[in-house]
C-alpha positions as protocol buffer text, in pm:
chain_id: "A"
residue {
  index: 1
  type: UNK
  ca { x: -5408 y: 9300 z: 3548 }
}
residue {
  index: 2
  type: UNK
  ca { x: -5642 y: 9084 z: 3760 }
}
residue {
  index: 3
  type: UNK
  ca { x: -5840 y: 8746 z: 3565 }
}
residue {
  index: 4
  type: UNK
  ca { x: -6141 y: 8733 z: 3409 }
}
residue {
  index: 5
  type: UNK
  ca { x: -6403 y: 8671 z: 3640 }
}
residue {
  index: 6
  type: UNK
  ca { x: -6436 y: 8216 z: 3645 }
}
residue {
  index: 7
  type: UNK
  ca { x: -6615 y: 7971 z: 3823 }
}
residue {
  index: 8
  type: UNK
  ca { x: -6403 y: 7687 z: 4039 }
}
residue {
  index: 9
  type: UNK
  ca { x: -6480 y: 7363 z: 4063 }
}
residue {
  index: 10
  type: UNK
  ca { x: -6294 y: 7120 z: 4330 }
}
residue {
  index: 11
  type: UNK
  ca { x: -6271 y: 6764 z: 4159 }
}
residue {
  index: 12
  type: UNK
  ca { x: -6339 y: 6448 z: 4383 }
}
residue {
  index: 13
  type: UNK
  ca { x: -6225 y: 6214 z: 4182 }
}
residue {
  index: 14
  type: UNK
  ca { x: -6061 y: 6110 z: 3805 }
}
residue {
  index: 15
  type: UNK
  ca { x: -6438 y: 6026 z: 3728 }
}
residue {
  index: 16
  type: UNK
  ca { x: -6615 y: 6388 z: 3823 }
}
residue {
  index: 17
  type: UNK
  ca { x: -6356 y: 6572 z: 3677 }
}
residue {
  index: 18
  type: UNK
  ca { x: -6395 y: 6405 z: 3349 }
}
residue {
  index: 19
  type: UNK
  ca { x: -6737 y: 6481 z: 3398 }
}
residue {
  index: 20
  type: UNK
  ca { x: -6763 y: 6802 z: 3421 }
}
residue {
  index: 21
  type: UNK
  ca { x: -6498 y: 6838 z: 3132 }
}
residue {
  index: 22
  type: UNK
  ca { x: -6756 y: 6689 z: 2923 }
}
residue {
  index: 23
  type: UNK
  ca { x: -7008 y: 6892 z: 2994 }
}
residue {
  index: 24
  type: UNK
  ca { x: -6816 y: 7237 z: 2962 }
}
residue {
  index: 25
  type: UNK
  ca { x: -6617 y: 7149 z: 2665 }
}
residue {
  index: 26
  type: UNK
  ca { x: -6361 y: 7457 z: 2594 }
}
residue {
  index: 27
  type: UNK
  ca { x: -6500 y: 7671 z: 2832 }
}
residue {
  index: 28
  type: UNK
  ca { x: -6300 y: 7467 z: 3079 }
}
residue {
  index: 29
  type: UNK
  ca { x: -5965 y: 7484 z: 3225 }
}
residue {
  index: 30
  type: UNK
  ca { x: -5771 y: 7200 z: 3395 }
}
residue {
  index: 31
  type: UNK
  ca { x: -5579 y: 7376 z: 3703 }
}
residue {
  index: 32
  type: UNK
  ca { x: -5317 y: 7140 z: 3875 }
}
residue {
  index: 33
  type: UNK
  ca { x: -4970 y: 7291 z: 3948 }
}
residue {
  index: 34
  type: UNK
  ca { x: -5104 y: 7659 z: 3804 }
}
residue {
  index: 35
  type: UNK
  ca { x: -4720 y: 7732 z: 3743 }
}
residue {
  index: 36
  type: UNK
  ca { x: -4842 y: 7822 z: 3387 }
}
residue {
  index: 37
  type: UNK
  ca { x: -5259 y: 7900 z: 3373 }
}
residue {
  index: 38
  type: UNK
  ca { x: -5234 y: 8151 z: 3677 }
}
residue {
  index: 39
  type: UNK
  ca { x: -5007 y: 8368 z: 3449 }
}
residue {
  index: 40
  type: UNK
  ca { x: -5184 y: 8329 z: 3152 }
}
residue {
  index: 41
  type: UNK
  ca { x: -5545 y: 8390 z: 3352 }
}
residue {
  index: 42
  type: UNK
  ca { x: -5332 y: 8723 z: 3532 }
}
residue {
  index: 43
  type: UNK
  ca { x: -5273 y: 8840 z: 3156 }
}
residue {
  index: 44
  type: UNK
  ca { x: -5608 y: 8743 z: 3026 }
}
residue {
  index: 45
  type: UNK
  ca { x: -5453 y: 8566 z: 2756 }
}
residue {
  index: 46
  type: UNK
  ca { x: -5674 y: 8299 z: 2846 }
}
residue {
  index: 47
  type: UNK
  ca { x: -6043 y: 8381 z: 2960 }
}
residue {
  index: 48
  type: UNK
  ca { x: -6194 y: 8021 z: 3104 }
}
residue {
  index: 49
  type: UNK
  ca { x: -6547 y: 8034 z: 3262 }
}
residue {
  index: 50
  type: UNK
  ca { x: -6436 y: 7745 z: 3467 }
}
residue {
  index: 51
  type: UNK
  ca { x: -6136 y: 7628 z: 3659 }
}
residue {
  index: 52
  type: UNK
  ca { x: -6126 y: 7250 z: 3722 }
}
residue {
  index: 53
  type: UNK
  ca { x: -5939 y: 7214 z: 4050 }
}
residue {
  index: 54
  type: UNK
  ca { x: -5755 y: 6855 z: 4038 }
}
residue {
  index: 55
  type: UNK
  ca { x: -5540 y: 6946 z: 4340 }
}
residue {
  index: 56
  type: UNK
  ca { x: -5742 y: 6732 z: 4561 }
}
residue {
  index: 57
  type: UNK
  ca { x: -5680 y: 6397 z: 4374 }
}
residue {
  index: 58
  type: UNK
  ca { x: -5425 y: 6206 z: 4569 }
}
residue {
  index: 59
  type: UNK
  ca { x: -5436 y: 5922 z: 4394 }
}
residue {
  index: 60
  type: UNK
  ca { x: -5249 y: 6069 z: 4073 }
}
residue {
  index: 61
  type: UNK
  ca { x: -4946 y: 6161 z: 4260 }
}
residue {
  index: 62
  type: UNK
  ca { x: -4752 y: 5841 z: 4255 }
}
residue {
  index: 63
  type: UNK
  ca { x: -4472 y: 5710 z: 4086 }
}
residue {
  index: 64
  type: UNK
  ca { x: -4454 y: 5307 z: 4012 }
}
residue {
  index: 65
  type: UNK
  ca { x: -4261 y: 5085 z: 3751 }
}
residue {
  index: 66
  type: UNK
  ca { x: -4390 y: 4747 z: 3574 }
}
residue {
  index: 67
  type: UNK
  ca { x: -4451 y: 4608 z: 3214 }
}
residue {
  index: 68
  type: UNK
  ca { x: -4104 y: 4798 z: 3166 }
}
residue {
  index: 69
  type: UNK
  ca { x: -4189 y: 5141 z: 3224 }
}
residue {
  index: 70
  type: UNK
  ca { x: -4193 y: 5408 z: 3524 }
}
residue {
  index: 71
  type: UNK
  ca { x: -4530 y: 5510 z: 3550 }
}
residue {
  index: 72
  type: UNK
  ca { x: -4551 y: 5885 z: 3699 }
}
residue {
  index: 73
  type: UNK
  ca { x: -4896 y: 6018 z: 3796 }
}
residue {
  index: 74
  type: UNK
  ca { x: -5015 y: 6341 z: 3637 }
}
residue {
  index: 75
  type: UNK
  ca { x: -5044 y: 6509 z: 3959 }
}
residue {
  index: 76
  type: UNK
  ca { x: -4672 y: 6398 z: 4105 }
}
residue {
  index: 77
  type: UNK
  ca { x: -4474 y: 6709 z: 4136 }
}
residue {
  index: 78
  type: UNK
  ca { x: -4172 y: 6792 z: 3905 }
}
residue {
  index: 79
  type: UNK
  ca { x: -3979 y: 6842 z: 4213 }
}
residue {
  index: 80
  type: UNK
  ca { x: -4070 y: 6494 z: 4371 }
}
residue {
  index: 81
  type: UNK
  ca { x: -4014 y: 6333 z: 4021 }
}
residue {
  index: 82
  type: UNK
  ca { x: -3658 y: 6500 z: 4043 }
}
residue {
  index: 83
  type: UNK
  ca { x: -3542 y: 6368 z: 4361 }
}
residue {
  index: 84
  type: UNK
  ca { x: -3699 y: 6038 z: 4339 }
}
residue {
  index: 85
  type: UNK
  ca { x: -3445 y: 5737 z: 4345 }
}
residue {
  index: 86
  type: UNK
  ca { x: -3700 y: 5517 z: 4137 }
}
residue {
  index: 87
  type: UNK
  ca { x: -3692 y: 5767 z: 3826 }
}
residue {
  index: 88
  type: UNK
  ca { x: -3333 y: 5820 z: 3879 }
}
residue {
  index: 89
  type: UNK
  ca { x: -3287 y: 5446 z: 3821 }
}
residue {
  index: 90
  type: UNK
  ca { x: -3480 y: 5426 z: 3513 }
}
residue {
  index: 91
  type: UNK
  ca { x: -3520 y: 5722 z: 3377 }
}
residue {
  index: 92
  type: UNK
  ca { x: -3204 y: 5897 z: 3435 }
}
residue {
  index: 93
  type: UNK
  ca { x: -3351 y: 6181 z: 3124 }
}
residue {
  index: 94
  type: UNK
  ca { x: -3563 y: 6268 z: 3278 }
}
residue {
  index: 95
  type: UNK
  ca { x: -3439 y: 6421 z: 3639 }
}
residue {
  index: 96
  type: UNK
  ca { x: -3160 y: 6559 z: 3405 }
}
residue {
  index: 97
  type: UNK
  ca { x: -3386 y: 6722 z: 3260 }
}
residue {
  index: 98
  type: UNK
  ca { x: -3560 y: 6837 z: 3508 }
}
residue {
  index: 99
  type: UNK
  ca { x: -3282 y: 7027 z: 3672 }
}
residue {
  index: 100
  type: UNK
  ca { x: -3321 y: 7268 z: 3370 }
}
residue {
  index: 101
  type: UNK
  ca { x: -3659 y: 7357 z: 3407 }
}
residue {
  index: 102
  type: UNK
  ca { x: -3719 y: 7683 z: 3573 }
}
residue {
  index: 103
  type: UNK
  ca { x: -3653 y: 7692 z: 3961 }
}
residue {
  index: 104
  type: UNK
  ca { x: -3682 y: 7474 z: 4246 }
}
residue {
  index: 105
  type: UNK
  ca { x: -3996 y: 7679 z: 4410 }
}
residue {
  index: 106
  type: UNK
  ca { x: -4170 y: 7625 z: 4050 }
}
residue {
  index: 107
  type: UNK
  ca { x: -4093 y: 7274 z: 4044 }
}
residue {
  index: 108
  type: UNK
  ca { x: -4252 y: 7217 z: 4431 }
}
residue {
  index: 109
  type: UNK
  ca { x: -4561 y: 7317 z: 4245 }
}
residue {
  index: 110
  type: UNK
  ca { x: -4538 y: 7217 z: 3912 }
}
residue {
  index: 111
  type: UNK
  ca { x: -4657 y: 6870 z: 3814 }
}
residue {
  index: 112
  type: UNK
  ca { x: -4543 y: 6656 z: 3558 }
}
residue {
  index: 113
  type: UNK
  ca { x: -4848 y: 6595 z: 3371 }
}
residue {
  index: 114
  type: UNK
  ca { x: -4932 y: 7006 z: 3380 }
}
residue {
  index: 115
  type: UNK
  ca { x: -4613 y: 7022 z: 3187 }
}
residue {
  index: 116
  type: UNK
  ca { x: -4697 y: 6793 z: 2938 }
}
residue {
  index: 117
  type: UNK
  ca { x: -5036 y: 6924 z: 2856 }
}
residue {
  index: 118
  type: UNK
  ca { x: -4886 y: 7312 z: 2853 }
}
residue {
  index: 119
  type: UNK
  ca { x: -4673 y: 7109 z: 2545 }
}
residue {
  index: 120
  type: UNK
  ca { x: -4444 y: 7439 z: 2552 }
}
residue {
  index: 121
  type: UNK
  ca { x: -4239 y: 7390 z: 2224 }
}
residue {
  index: 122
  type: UNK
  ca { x: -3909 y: 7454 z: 2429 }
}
residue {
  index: 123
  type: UNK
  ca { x: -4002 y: 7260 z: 2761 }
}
residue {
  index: 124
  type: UNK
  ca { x: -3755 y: 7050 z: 2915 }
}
residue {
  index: 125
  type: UNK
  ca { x: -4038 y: 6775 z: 3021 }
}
residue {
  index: 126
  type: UNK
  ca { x: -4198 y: 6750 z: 2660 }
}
residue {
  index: 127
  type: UNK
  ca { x: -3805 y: 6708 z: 2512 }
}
residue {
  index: 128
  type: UNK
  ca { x: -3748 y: 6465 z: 2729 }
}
residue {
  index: 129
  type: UNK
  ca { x: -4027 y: 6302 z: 2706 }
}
residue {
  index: 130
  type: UNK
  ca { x: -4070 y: 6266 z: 2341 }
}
residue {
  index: 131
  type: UNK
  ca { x: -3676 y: 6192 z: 2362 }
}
residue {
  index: 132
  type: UNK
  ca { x: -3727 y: 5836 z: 2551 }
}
residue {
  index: 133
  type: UNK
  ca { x: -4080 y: 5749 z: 2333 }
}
residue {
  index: 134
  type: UNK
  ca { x: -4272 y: 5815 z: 2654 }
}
residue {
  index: 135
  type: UNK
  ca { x: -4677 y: 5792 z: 2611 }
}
residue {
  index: 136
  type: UNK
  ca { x: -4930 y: 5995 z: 2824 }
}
residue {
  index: 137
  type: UNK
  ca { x: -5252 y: 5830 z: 2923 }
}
residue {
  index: 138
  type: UNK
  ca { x: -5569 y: 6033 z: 2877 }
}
residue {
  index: 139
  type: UNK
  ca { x: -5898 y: 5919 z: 3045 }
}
residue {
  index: 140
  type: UNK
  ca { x: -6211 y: 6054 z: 2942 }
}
residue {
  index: 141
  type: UNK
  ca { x: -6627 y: 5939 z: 2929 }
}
residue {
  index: 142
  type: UNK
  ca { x: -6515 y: 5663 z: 2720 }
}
residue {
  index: 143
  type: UNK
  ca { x: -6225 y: 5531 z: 2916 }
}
residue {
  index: 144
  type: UNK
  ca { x: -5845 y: 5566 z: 2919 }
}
residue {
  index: 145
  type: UNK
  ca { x: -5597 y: 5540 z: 2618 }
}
residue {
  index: 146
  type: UNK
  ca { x: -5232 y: 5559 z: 2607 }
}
residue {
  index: 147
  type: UNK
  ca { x: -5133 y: 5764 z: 2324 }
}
residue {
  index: 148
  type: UNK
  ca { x: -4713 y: 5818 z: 2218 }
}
residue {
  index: 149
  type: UNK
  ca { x: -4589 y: 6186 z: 2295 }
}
residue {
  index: 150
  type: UNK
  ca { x: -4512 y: 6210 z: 1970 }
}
residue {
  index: 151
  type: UNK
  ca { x: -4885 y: 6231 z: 1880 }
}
residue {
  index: 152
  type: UNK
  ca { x: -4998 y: 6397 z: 2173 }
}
residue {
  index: 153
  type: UNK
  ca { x: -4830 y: 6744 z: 2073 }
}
residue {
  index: 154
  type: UNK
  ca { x: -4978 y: 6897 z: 1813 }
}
residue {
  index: 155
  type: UNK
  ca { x: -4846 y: 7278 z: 1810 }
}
residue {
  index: 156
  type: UNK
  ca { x: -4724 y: 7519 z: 2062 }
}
residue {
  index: 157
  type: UNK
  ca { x: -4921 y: 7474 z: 2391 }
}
residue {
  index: 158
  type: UNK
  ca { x: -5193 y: 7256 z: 2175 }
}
residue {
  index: 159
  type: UNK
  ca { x: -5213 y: 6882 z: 2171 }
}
residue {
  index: 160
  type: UNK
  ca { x: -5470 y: 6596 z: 2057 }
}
residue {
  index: 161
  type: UNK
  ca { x: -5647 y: 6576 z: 2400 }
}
residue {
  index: 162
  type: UNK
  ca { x: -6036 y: 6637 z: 2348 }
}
residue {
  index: 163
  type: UNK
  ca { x: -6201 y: 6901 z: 2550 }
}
residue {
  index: 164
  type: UNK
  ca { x: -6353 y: 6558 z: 2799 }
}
residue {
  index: 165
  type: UNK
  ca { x: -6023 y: 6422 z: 2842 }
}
residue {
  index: 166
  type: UNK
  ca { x: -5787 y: 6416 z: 3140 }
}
residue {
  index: 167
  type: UNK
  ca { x: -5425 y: 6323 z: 3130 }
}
residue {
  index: 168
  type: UNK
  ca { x: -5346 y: 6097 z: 3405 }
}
residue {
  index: 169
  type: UNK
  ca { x: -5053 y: 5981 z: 3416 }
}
residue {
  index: 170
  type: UNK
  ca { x: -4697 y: 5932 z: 3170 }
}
residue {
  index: 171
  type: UNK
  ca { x: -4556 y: 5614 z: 3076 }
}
residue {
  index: 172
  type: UNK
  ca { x: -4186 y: 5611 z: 3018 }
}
residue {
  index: 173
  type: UNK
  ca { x: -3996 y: 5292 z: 2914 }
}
residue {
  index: 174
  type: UNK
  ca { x: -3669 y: 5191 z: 3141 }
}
residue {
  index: 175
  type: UNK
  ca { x: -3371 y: 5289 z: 2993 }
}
residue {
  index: 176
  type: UNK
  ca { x: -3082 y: 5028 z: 2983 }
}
residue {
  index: 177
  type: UNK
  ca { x: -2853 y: 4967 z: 3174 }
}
residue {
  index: 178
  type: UNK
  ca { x: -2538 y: 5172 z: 3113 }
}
residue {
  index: 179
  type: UNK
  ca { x: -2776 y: 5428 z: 2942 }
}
residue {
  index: 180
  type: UNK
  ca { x: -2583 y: 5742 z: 2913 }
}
residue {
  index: 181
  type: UNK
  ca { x: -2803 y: 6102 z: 2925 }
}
residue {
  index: 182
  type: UNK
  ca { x: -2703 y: 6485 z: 2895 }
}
residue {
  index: 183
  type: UNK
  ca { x: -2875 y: 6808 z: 2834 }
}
residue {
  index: 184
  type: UNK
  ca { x: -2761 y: 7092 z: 2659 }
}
residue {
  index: 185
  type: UNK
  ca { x: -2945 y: 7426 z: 2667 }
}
residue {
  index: 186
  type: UNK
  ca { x: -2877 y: 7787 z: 2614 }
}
residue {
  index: 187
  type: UNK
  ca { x: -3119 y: 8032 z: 2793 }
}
residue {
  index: 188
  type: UNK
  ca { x: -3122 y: 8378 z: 2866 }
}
residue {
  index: 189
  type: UNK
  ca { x: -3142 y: 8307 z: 3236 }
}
residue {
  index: 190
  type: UNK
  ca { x: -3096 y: 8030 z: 3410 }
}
residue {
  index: 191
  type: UNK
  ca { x: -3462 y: 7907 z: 3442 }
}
residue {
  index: 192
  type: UNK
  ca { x: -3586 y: 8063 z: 3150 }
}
residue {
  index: 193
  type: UNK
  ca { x: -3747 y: 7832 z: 2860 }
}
residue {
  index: 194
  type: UNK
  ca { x: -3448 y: 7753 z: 2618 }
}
residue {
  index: 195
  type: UNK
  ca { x: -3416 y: 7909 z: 2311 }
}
residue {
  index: 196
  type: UNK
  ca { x: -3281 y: 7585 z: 2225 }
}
residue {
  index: 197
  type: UNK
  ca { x: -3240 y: 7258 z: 2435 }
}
residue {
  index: 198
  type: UNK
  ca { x: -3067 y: 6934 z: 2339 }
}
residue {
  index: 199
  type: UNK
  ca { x: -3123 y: 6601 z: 2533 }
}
residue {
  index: 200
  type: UNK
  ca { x: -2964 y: 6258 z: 2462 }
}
residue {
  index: 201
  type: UNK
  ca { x: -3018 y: 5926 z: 2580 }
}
residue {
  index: 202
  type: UNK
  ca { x: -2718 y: 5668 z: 2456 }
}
residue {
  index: 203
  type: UNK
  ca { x: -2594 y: 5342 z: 2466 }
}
residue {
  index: 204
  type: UNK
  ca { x: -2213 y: 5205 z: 2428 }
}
residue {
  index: 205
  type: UNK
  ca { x: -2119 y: 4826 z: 2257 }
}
residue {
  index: 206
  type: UNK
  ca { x: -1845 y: 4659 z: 2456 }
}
residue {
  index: 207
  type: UNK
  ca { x: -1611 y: 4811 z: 2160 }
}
residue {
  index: 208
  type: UNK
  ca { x: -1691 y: 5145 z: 2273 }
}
residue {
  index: 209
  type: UNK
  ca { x: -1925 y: 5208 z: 1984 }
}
residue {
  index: 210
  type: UNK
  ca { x: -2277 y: 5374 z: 2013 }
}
residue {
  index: 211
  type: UNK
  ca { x: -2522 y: 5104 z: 2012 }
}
residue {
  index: 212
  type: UNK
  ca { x: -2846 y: 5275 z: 2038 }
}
residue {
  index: 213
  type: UNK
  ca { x: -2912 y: 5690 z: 2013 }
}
residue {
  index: 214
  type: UNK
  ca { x: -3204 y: 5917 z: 2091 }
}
residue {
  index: 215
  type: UNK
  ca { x: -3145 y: 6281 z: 2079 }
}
residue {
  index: 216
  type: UNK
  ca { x: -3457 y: 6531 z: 2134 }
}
residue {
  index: 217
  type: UNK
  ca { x: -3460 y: 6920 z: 2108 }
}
residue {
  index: 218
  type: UNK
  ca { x: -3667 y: 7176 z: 2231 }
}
residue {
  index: 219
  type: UNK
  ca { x: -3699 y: 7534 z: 2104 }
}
residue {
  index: 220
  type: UNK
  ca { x: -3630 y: 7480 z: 1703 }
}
residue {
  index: 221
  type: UNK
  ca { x: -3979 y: 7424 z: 1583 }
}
residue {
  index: 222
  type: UNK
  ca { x: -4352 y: 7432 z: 1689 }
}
residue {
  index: 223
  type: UNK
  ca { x: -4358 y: 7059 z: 1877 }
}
residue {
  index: 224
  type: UNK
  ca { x: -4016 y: 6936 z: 2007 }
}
residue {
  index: 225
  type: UNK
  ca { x: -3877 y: 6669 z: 1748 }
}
residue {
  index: 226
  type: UNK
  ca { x: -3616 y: 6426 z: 1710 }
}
residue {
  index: 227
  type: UNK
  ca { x: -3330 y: 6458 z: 1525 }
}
residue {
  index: 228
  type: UNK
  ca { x: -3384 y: 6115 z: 1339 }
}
residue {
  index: 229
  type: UNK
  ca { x: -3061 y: 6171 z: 1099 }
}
residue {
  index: 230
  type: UNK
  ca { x: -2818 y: 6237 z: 1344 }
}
residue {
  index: 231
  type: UNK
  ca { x: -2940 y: 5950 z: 1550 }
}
residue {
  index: 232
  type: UNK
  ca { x: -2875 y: 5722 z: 1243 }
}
residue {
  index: 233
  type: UNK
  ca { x: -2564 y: 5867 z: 1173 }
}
residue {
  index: 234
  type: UNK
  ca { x: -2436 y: 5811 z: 1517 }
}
residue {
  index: 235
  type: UNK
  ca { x: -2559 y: 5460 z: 1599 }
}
residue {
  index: 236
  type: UNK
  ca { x: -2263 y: 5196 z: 1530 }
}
residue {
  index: 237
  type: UNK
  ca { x: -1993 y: 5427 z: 1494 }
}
residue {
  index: 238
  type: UNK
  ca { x: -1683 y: 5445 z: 1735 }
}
residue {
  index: 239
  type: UNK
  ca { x: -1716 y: 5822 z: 1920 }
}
residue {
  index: 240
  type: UNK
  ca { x: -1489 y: 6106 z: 1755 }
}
residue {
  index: 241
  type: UNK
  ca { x: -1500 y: 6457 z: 1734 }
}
residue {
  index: 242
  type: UNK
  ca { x: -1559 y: 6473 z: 1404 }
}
residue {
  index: 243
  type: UNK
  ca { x: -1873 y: 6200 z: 1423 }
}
residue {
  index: 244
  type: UNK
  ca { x: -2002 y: 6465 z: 1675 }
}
residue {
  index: 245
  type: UNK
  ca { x: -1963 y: 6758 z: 1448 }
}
residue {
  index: 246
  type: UNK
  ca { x: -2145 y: 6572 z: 1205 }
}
residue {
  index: 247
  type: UNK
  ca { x: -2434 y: 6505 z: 1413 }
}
residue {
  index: 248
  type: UNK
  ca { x: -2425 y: 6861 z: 1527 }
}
residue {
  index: 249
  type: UNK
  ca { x: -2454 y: 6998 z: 1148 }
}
residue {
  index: 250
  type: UNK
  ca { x: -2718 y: 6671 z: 1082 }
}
residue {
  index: 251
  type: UNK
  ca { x: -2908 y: 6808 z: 1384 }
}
residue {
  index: 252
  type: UNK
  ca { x: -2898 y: 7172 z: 1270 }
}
residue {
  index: 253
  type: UNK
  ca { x: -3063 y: 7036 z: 899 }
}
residue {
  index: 254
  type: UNK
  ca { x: -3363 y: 6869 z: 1029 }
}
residue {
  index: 255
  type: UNK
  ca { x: -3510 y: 7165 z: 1254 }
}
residue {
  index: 256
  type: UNK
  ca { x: -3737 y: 7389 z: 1123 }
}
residue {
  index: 257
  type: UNK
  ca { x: -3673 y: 7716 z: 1442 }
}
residue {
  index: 258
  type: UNK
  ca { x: -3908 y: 7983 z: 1422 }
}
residue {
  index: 259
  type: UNK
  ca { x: -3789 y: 8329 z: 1396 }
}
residue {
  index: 260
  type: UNK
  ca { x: -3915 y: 8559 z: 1702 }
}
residue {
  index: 261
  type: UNK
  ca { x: -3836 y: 8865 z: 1965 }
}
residue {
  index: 262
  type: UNK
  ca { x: -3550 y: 8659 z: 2149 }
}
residue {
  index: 263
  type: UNK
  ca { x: -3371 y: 8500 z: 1869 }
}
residue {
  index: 264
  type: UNK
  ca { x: -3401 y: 8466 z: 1453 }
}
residue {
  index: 265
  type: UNK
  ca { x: -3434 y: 8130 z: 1293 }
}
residue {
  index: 266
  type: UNK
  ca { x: -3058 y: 8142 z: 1193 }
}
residue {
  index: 267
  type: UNK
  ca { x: -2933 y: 8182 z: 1510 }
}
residue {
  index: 268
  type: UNK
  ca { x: -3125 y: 7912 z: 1648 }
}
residue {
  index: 269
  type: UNK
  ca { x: -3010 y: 7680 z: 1404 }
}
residue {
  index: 270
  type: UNK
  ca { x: -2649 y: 7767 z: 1458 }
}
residue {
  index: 271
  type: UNK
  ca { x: -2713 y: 7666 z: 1859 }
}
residue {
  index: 272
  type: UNK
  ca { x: -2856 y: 7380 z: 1803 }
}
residue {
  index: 273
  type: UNK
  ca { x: -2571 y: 7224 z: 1624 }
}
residue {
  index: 274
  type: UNK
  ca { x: -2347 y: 7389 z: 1900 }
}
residue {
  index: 275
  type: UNK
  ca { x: -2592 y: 7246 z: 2165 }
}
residue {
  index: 276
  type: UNK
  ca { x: -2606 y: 6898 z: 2000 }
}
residue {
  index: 277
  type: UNK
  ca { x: -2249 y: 6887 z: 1956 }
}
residue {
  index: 278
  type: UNK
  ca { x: -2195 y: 6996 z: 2352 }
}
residue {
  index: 279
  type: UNK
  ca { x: -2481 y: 6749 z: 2410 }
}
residue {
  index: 280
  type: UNK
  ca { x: -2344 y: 6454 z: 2280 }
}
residue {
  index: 281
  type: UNK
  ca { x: -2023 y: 6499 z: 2448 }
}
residue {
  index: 282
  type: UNK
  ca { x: -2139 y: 6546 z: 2804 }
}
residue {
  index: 283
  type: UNK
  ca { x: -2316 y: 6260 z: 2699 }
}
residue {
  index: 284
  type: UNK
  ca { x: -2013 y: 6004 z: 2610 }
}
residue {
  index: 285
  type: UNK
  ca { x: -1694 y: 5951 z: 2770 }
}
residue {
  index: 286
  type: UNK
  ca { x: -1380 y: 6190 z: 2664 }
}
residue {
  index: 287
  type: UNK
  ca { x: -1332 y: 6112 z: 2247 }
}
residue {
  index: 288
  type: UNK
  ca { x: -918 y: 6158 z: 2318 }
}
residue {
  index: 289
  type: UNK
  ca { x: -1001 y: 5829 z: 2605 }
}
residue {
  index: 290
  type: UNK
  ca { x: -1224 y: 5635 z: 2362 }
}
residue {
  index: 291
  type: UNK
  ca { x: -1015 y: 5702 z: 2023 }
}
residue {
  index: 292
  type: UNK
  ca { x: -712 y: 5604 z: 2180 }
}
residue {
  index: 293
  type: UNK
  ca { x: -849 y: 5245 z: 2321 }
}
C-alpha cells in the first residue's frame, strides 16, 4: 500500500512551522525522524493533507545542561542522545533506556522529541521520561510553555499538544550523584515495543538504605505511569529480597494493562511484577552483599 496523496512543506524555522500548524490545524502532520508517520502514512492509517518537514531546523538538535536540567532539542537524534557523554552524566535513564528501543539504524533517524509526541504507551523514551519528571516544551503562536510529561500524555499516541503547537525540546532534571538506573523489559523481539517495560532511577543513604525511588513502566496501561506505591514502599528501607518482591506485587496492583492480540491483561500484570522485581535488582547492588553489611 502506497500513502494518501499529501502536500510537503519544508520548515525554515521554529516560527514558520508553527505557522503553518496554525493555519492547517489537524490536517497537518509534523514529520521529523519519520521512524513512525512513514509507516502509518504506508498503511493509510493516517491520511494528512500536509507533511510539515522540520528536518531542516538545525537549531533543535542540541543537547545543553543549566538551571539543573539536560536540555535535549526535539530534533537531536535518539542515537546521538545515546552516545552522548553529557546525558550519560546526568541522565544515566535515559541512554539506558535508549538501548532498548528498537535498533541502532532506527535510532540514527529517530529523534527524541518524535518519540515523545508518538507517546506510544510502551515506549522506552516516554517511560523514561515520565520516570525522571522530565517536561517537554511546546512553542506555538502564543509562545513556548514547559508542560510535565506527566500531563503531556494523554492516551495511546495522543497528548495535550494543540494542533499550532510544536514540541521543541525536553527538559530532564540531573540525577544525583550515585543515582542508580536499570531497565527491565520483555519483548517478543529484541527491538520490538515491550509488552511490558520497567525503568528505575534510585538512590542509596550511607547505611545502604534507599533514599529516594522512581520506578516507571511502559506497556500496562494507556499512558506509561508510575508505580507511586512501590516507590513509597521502597524509599527508607534497607534492600532485601523480600522488600523487592513486595514492590514487584505493589507494582503489579497499581497497573491497569490492556488486554490485546500479543498478550491478555493477566499476563501482563504477572510480568510486570517479574519485570519490576528484575528491575529493581539490576538496579541495586547484590541483596546477599547489602544484607550482610
Amino acid at each position: 500500500m502506497k500513502p494518501a496523496p499529501f502536500d510537503h512543506i519544508r520548515a525554515t524555522s521554529v516560527e514558520h512551522a508553527v505557522a503553518v500548524l496554525a493555519e492547517n490545524g489537524d490536517s497537518a502532520r509534523v514529520l521529523a525522524g519519520g521512524q513512525s508517520l512513514v509507516p502509518l502514512l504506508a498503511t493509510r492509517r493516517i491520511q494528512p493533507a500536509l507533511l510539515v518537514d522540520i528536518n531542516g531546523l538545525a537549531d533543535l538538535a542540541y543537547i545543553r545542561t543549566g538551571d539543573g536540567h539536560v536540555e535535549i532539542g526535539a530534533l537531536t537524534r535518539n542515537r546521538v542522545v545515546e552516545t552522548s557523554p553529557v546525558v550519560a552524566n546526568a541522565a544515566p535513564l535515559i541512554v539506558e533506556a535508549l538501548h532498548h528501543s528498537g535498533h541502532v539504524t532506527i535510532r540514527n533517524r529517530s529523534t527524541i522529541g518524535g518519540s515523545a509526541s508518538y507517546a506510544h504507551p510502551a515506549g522506552e523514551n516516554p517511560a523514561a521520561l515520565l520516570t525522571l519528571g522530565a517536561s517537554v516544551v511546546l512553542t506555538g503562536p502564543a509562545g513556548r510553555r514547559i508542560l510535565p510529561v506527566a500531563e503531556f500524555f494523554r492516551g495511546p499516541h495522543r497528548t495535550c499538544a494543540a494542533p499550532d503547537e510544536l514540541l521543541t525540546a525536553v527538559r530532564v532534571p540531573v540525577s544525583p550523584p550515585g543515582t542508580r538506573v536499570a531497565v527491565a523489559e520483555l519483548a517478543r523481539r529484541h527491538g520490538d515495543f515491550a509488552l511490558v517495560a520497567v525503568l528505575a532511577a534510585l538512590r542509596l543513604d550511607g547505611a545502604g538504605r534507599i533514599a529516594a525511588a522512581s520506578i516507571g513502566i511502559g506497556g500496562a496501561g494507556p499512558t506509561p505511569v508510575r508505580a507511586a506505591g512501590a516507590e513509597r514502599l521502597l524509599v527508607g528501607e534497607a534492600p532485601s529480597a523480600e522488600l523487592l518482591r513486595a514492590a514487584g506485587a505493589a507494582a503489579a496492583a497499581e497497573v491497569d494493562p490492556p488486554a490485546d492480540v500479543h498478550a491478555p491483561a493477566a499476563y501482563r500484570r504477572r510480568v510486570t511484577d517479574v519485570m519490576t522485581q528484575r528491575c529493581l535488582t539490576r538496579a541495586l547492588p547484590p541483596v546477599e552483599r547489602i544484607s550482610a553489611a
